[in-house]
C-alpha positions in Angstrom: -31.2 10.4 9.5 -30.0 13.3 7.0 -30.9 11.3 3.7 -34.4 10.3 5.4 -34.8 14.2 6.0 -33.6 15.1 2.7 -35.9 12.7 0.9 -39.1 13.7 3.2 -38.3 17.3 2.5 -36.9 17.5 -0.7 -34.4 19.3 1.0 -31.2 19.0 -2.3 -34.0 19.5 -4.7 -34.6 22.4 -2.9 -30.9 23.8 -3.1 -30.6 24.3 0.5 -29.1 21.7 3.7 -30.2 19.7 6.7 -27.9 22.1 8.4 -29.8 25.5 6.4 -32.6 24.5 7.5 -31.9 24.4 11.7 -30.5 27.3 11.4 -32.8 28.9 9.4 -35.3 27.0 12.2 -33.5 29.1 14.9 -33.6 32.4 13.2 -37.3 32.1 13.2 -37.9 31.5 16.5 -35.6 34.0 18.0 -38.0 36.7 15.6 -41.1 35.2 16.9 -40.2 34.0 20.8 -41.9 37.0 21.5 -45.3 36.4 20.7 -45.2 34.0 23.9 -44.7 37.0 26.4 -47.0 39.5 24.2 -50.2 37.1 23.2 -50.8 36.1 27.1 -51.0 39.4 28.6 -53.4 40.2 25.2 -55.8 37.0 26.2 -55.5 37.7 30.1 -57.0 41.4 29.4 -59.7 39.5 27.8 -60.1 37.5 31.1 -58.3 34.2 30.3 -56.1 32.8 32.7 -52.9 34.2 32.3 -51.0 30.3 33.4 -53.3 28.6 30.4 -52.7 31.2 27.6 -49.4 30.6 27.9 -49.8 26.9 27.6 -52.3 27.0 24.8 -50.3 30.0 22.9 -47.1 27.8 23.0 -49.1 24.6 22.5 -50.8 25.9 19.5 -47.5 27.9 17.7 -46.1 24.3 17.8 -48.5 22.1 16.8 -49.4 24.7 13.9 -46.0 25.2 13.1 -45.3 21.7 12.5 -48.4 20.5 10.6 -47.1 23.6 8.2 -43.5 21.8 7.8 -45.3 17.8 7.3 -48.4 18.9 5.7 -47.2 21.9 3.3 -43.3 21.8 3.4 -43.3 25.2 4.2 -40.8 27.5 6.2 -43.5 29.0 7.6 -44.2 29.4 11.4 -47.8 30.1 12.8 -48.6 31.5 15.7 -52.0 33.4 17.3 -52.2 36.2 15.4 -51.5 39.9 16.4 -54.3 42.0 15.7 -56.7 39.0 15.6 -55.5 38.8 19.3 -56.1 42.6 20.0 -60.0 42.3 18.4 -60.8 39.4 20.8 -59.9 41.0 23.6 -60.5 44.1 23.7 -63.6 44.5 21.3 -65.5 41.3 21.5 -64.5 41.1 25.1 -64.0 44.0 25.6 -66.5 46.7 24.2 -69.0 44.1 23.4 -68.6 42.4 26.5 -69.0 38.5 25.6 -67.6 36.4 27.8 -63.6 35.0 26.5 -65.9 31.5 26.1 -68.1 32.9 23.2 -64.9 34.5 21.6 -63.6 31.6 21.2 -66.3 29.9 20.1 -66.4 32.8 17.4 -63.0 32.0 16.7 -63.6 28.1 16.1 -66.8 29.2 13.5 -64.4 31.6 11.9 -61.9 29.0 11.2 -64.5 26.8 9.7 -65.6 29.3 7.3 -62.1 29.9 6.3 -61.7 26.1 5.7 -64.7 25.9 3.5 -63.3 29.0 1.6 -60.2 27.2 0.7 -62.4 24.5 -1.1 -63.7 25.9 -4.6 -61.9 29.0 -5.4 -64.1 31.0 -3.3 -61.3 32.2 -1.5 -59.3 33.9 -4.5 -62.9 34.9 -5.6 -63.2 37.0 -2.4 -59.8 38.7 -2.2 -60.1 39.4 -5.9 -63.5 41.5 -5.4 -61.6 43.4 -2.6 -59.7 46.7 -4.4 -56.2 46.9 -3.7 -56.3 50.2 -1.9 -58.8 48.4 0.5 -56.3 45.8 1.2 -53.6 47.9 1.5 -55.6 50.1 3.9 -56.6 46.9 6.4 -53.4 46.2 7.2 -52.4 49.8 8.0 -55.6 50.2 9.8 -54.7 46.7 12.3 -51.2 48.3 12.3 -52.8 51.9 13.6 -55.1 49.3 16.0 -52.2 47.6 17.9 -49.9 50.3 18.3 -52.9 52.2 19.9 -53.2 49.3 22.2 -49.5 49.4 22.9 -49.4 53.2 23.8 -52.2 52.8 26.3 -50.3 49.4 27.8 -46.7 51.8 27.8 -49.2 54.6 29.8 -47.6 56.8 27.3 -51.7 57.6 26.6 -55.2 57.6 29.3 -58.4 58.2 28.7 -59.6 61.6 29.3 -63.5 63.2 29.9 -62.9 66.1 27.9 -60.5 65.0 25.0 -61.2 61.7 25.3 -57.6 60.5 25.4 -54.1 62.4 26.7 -50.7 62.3 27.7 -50.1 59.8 30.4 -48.1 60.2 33.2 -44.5 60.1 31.7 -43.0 60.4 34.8 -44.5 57.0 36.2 -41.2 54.5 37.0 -43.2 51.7 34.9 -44.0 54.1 31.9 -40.6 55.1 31.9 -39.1 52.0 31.6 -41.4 51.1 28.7 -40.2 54.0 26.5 -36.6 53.0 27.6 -37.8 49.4 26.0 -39.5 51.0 23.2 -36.1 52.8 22.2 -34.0 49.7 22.6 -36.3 47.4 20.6 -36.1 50.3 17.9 -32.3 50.7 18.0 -32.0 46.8 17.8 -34.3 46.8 15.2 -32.7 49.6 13.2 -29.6 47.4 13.1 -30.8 44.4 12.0 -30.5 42.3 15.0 -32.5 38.9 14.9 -34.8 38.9 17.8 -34.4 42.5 18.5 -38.4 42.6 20.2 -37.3 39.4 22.4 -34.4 41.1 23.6 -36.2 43.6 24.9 -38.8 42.6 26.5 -36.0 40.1 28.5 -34.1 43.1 29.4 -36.9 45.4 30.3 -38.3 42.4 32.6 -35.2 41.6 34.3 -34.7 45.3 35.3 -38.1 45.8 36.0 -37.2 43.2 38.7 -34.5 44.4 39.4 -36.3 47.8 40.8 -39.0 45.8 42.1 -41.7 47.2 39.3 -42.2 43.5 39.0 -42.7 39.8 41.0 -39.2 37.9 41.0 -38.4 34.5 40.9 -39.0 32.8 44.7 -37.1 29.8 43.6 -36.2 27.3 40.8 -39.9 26.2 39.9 -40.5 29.7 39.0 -37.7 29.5 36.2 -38.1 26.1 35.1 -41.8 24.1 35.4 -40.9 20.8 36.8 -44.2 19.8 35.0 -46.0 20.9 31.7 -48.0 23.9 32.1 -51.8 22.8 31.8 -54.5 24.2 29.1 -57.1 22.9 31.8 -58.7 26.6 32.7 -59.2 26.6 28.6 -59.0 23.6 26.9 -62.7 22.7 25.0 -64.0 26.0 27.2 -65.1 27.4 23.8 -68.9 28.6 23.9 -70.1 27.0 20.7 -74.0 27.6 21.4 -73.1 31.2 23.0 -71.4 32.5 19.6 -73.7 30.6 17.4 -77.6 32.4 19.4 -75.6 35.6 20.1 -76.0 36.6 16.0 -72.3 37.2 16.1 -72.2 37.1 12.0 -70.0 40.4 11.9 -67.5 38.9 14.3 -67.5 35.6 12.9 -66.3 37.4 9.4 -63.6 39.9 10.7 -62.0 37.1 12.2 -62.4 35.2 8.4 -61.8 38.2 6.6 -58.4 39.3 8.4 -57.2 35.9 8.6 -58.4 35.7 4.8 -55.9 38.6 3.8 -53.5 38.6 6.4 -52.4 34.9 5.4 -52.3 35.3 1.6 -50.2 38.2 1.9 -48.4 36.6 4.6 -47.7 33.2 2.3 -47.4 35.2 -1.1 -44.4 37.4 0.0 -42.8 34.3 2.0 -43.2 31.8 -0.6 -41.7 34.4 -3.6 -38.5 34.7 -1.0 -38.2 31.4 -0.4 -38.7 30.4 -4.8 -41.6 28.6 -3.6 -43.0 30.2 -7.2 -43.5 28.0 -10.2 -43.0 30.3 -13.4 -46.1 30.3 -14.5 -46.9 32.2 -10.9 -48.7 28.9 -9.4 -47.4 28.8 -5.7 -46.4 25.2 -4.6 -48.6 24.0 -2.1 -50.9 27.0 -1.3 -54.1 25.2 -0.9 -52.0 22.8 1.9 -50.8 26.2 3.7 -53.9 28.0 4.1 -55.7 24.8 5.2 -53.2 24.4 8.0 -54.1 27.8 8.8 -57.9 27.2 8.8 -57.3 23.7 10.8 -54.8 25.7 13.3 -57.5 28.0 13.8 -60.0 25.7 14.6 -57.7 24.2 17.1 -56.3 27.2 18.9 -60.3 28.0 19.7 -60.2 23.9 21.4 -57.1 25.0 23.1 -58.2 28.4 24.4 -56.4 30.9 22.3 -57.6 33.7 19.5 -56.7 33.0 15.8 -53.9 31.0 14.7 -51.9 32.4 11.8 -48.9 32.4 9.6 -46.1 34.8 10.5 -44.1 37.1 8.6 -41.3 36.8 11.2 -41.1 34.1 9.2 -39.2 35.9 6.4 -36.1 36.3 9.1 -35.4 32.1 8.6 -36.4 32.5 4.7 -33.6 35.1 4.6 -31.3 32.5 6.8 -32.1 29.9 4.0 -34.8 28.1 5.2 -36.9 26.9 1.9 -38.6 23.6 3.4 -40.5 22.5 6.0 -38.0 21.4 8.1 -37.2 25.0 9.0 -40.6 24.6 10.4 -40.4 21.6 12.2 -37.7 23.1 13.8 -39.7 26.1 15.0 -42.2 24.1 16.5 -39.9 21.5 18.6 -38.1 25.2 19.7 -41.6 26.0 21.0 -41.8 22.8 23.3 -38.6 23.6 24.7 -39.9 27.4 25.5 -42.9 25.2 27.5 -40.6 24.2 30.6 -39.6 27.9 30.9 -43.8 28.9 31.1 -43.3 30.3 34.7 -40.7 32.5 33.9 -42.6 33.6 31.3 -46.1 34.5 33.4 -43.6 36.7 35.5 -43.1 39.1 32.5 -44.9 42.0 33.0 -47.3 44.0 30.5 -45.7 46.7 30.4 -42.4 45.4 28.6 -44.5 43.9 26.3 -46.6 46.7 24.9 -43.6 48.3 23.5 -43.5 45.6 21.2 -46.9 46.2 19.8 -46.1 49.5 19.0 -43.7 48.5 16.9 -45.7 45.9 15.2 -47.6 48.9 14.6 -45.6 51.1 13.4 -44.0 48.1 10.5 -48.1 47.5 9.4 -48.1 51.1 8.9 -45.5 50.9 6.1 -48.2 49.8 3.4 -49.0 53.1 3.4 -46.7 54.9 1.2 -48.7 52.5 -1.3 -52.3 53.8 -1.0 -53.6 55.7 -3.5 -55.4 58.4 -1.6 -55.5 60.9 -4.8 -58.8 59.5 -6.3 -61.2 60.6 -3.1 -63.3 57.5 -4.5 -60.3 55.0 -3.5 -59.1 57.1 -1.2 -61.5 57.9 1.4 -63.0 54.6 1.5 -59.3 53.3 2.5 -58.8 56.5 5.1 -61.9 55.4 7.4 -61.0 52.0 7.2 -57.4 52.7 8.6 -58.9 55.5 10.8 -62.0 54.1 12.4 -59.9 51.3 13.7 -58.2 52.7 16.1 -60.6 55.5 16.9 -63.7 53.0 17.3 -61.3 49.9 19.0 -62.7 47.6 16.5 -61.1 45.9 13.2 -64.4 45.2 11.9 -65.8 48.7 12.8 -62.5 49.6 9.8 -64.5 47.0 7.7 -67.6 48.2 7.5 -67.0 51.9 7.2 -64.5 51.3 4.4 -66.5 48.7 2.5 -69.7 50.4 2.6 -68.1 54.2 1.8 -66.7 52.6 -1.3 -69.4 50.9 -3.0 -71.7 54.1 -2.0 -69.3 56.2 -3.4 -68.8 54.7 -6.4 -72.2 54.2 -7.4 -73.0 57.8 -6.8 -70.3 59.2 -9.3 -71.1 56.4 -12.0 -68.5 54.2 -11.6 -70.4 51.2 -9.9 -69.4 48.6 -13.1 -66.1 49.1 -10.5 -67.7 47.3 -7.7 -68.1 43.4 -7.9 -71.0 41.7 -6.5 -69.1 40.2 -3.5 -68.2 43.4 -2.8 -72.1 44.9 -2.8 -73.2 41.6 -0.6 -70.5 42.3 2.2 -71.3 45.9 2.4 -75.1 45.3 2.4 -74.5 42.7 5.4 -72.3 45.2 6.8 -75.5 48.2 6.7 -77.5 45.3 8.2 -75.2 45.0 11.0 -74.3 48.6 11.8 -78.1 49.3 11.7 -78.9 46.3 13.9 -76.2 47.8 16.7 -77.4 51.5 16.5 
């Protein structure tokens, strides 16, 4: 069995071990356990059923997780994606009111589009056009996006008539024991302890039950499903015909765009710690990784769950060792494991979750320190794109305001031989759209 999976994986060729690889397996899945507790309670403020977005979330990290250790042989987990997941819900759904049906059929046309760009070299043509400070500035911007969401899930902020938003009620037992999670996660954190968001969001559940903030288990079944948890509610429930007449072009790219950038700068930094890196700079296997991505996206619409995508929790088994796809493989037969403990799971409430995307925040946020805001011409343009995220509760809201401000300012001082002609198409069908909605 161990020379069939070191032959299959190139395992010794790599320099790494059966063994290694488990491990390394294990390490990623305690890092990214928690995006089965978080993604659910995302989806069911978006109107899913709570029962089948935990079925689809689990069903869909590993069957995407494993086609990414056959396909690609690459220690790579995937999962629905956090700040993909906050955009469905709570501006498609949410602000723009479509029904979860036609966000996922957004989601299904998004992932085709991605596949398409893998073919050709339009994809590296796109991300080229983009200026660095603008990439650097979307992921703070998401960053900014879901720790906002996370603060108004903690209570920590409401909205408010006159200032719009406010202090919450700090004093609230629920709000309390969020920041009590949010300090723990942070302390964990700060020491380097694998799984430190799981951790807390198990110990902030179990005393939320405790004190009676929260249901507790009646009985065995709610621990331990005696049967698979079902994707019925949302499997094939995807609104093809209801994305496709609604016009829902701007959507349709965010969800391209950020899985565009979000999974090359996922797979680049995983790939260079894990010597996936020829020395001539040609990554090993890239087209194969960011089809799996565009295929797992198309799939997680089917199953009734927002954008699949590569994780860069994924890093915590690289460090462990992992440099195959066994490592995912590993991940993803973890994740069918996690599917006869689903109850247990839809008893944890939001509350010790939202904690968590705070500090999902708060690490996106670290690209900052490399923006360039100096030259107003870079750096404004990457300012509203981080700012009108949050402020607007909409990723592509970020887009549009930082793509258009660049290419207009630019042009006006001269410098337009800096803008490409990608970059002057997206921003015109960005002023189309923002002019369409006003």
């Amino acid at each position: 069995m161990s020379e069939a999976l070191n032959k299959f994986f190139k395992i010794e060729e790599k320099h790494s071990t059966v063994r290694t690889e488990i491990i390394a397996g294990l390490t990623t899945f305690i890092a990214l356990a928690y995006i089965m507790f978080v993604n659910p309670n995302i989806l069911a403020d978006a109107g899913i059923p709570k029962d089948a977005a935990i079925a689809s979330t689990i069903w869909i990290a590993s069957l995407a997780t494993a086609f990414m250790g056959l396909y690609a042989n690459y220690p790579v987990a995937l999962a629905p994606g956090m700040g993909l997941n906050a955009f469905f819900a709570y501006y498609v759904c949410g602000v723009l009111g479509l029904h979860w049906t036609v966000a996922l059929g957004a989601v299904f046309f998004s992932g085709v589009f991605f596949f398409i760009l893998t073919l050709g070299g339009i994809r590296q043509a796109i991300i080229n056009s983009v200026p660095e400070n603008l990439k650097k500035s979307i992921g703070v911007g998401i960053g900014m996006f879901i720790a906002f969401i996370g603060l108004k899930g903690m209570g920590l902020i409401v909205s408010d008539s006159a200032t719009y938003i406010s202090l919450g009620h700090v004093t609230l037992p629920t709000t309390l024991l969020s920041m009590f999670a949010l300090l723990l996660m942070s302390v964990l954190m700060a020491k380097n302890v694998q799984g430190s968001l799981l951790i807390g969001i198990i110990v902030t559940a179990i005393i939320s039950m405790i004190l009676g903030l929260s249901p507790t288990p009646a009985g065995f079944s709610d621990v331990i499903s005696t049967s698979l948890p079902s994707m019925g509610e949302t499997f094939g429930a995807l609104d093809l015909a209801g994305a496709w007449n609604y016009g829902i072009i701007s959507i349709i790219f965010t969800f391209t765009v950020v899985e565009l950038f979000d999974n090359m700068g996922t797979l680049i930094g995983l790939t260079r710690k894990a010597n996936l890196v020829k020395p001539n700079g040609e990554i090993e296997n890239l087209d194969k990784a960011l089809t799996t991505d565009a295929v797992g996206t198309m799939v997680s619409a089917v199953f009734g769950t927002s954008t699949v995508t590569s994780y860069i929790e994924s890093a915590a088994g690289v460090a462990a060792g992992g440099k195959t796809g066994l490592t995912a493989i590993t991940v993803s037969v973890l994740f069918l494991v996690a599917l006869l403990f689903a109850p247990l799971i839809g008893l944890v409430p939001g509350f010790a979750t939202a904690p968590s995307l705070v500090l999902v925040g708060a690490l996106m946020m670290q690209e900052a320190r490399n923006i360039d805001f100096g030259n107003l011409t870079d750096g404004l343009p990457a300012f509203l794109t981080i700012v009108m995220m949050p402020l607007t509760s909409s990723i592509a809201n970020g887009f549009a305001f930082g793509f258009v401000s660049y290419v207009v300012l630019k042009a006006a001082t001269g410098k337009h031989r800096e803008v490409s002609v990608i970059m002057w198409l997206v921003s015109i069908a960005f002023l189309i759209n923002l002019a369409m909605r006003s």
